[in-house]
C-alpha positions in Angstrom: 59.8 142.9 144.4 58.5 139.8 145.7 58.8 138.0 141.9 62.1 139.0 141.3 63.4 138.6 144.9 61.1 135.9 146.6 63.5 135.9 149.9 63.3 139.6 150.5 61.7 141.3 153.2 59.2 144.2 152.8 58.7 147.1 155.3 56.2 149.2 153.8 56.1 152.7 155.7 53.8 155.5 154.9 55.2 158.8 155.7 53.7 162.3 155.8 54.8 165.2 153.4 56.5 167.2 156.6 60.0 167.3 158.1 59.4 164.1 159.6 59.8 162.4 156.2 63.6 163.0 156.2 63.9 161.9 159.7 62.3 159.1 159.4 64.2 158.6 156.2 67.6 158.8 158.2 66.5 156.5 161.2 65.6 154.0 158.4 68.8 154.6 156.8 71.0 153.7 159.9 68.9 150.6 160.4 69.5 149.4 157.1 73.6 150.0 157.6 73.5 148.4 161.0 70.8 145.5 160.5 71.3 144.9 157.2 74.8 145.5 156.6 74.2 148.0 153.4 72.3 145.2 151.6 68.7 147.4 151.6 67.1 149.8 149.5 64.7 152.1 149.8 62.1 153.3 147.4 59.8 156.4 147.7 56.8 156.0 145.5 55.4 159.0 144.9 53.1 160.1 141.5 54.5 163.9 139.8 51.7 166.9 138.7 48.8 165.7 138.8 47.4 168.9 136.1 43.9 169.5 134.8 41.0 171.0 136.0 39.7 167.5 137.4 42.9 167.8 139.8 41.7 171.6 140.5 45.3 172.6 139.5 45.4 173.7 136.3 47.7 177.4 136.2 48.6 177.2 132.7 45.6 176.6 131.1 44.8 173.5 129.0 47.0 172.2 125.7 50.7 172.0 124.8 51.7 174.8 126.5 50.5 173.6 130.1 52.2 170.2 129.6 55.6 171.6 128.3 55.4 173.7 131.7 54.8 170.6 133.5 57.6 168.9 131.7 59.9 171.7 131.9 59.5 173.2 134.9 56.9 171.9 137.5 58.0 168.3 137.5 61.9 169.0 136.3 62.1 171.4 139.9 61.3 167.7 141.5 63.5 165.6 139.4 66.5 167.9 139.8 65.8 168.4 143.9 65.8 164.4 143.9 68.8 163.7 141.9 70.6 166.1 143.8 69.8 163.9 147.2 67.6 166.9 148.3 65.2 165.7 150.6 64.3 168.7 153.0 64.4 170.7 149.2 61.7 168.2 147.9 59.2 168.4 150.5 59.1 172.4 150.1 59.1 172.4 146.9 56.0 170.0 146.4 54.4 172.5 149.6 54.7 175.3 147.0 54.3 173.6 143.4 52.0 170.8 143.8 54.6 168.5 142.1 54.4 165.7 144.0 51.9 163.4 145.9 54.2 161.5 147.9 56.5 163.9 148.5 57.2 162.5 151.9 57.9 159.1 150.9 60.7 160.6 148.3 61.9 162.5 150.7 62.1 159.6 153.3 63.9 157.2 150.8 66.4 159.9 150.2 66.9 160.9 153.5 67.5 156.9 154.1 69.5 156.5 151.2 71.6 159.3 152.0 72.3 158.2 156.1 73.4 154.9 154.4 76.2 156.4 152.0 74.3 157.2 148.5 76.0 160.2 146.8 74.0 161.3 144.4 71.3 160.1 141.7 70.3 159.9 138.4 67.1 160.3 136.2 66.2 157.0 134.2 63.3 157.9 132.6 59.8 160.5 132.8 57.3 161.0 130.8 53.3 161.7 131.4 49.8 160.3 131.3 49.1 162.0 127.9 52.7 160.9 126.3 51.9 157.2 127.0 48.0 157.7 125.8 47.1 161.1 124.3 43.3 162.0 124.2 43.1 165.5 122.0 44.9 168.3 123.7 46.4 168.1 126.8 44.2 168.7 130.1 44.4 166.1 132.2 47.8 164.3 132.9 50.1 163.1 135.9 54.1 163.3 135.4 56.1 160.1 136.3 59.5 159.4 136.7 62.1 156.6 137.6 65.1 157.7 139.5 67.6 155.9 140.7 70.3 156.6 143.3 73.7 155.7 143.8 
């Protein structure tokens, strides 16, 4: 952020995966409509499963089948909950599925992003740790994804 915008001013927050994530995320968001006059984003950082033994979560087993259950419905339950704005849905969900590390950051970014007039968002890109650099068959792997909202 700093590279591309030298000027811009950083407020790093952490925020806890509870219900205080989405209202912290709203009392940012009406900060950045009133201080800023809608010209401030936020962005939740957060890591998807993190699966393998290693990670002591590993339901499915090891190989293809346990990362096509990540893919398809482990991580995809976070990716739909966040492109649907769904903050208080996100934090739950990671509670119960272990889909997300940061959960209350996302959460709080969404909850901000919402308060400030965001309508919805879309998934740019996800993939895993054994898509970008696979090592025999899959057992230890962390989802990622870019989302963007609008």
């Amino acid at each position: 952020i700093k590279y591309l915008f030298p000027t811009a001013k950083i407020v790093p927050v952490l925020v806890p995966p509870n219900i205080s994530a989405e209202e912290i995320g709203k009392a940012a968001g009406k900060i950045m409509l009133s201080k800023t006059h809608g010209r401030a984003v936020a962005i939740g950082s957060t890591d998807l499963t993190h699966y393998g033994a290693e990670y002591g979560f590993a339901p499915k087993g090891i190989g293809g089948e346990s990362l096509q259950w990540v893919r398809d419905e482990n991580d995809k339950s976070f990716i739909d909950l966040a492109t649907a704005l769904d903050a208080k849905g996100i934090l739950e969900d990671s509670r119960k599925k272990r889909n997300a590390c940061g959960a209350g950051a996302a959460a709080a970014a969404i909850a901000a992003s919402k308060e400030a007039g965001s309508t919805g968002g879309a998934l740019l890109e996800y993939t895993t740790s054994h898509d970008v650099m696979p090592r025999g068959k899959p057992s230890l792997f962390v989802g990622y994804a870019g989302i963007v909202v609008t």
